[in-house]
N, C-alpha and C positions, 0 to 999 in steps of 0.2 A: 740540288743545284738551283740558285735563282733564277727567276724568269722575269723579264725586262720588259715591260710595254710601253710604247708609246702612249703620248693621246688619244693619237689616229687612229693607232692598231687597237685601241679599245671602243673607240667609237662604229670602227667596222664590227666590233662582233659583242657589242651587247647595245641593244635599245633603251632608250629611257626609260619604260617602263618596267622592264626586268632588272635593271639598274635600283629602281625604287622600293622593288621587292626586295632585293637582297640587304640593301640597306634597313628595312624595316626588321628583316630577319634578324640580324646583326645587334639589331636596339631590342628585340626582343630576348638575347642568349644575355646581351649584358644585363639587360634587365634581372635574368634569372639569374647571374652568376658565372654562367658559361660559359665567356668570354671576358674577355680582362683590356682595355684600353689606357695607356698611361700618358698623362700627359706631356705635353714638349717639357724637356728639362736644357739648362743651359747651363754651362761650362765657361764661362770668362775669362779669356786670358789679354794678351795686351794688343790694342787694335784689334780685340775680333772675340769670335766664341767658338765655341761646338754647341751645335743641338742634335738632341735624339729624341726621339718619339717610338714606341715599339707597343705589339698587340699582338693577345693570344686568343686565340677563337679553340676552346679545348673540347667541345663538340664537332667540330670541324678539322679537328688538327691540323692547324695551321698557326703559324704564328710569320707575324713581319715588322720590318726594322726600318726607319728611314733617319737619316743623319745626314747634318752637312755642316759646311766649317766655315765662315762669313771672316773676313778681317777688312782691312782699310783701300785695298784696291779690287777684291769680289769677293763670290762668294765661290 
């Protein structure tokens, strides 16, 4: 089941600095292979797109997905 956070709710429960670790951690699994990062890919259709972007951390196992669908009045 997905779990949803706000900004907020992320700024309440991790600090900057433990923030910077994990991020470092992160560049270190892809560095070795670990973990997999794909970039934004887009999809074109008329007035608008799909983008998806997704990431597998397979020392972690974890993986996540983010997508959204933009056309000529939002997104």
């Amino acid at each position: 089941m997905p779990l949803y956070l706000t900004e907020a709710q992320v700024a309440e429960l991790l600090a900057p600095a433990d923030a910077l670790q994990a991020v470092e951690a992160c560049f270190r699994r892809l560095a070795a292979g670990d973990a997999q990062n794909i970039p934004r890919q887009r999809a074109r259709f008329e007035d608008g797109f799909l983008a998806v972007m997704w990431a597998v951390d397979r020392e972690l196992e974890l993986a996540g997905l983010k997508s959204y669908a933009a056309g000529h009045e939002s997104a």
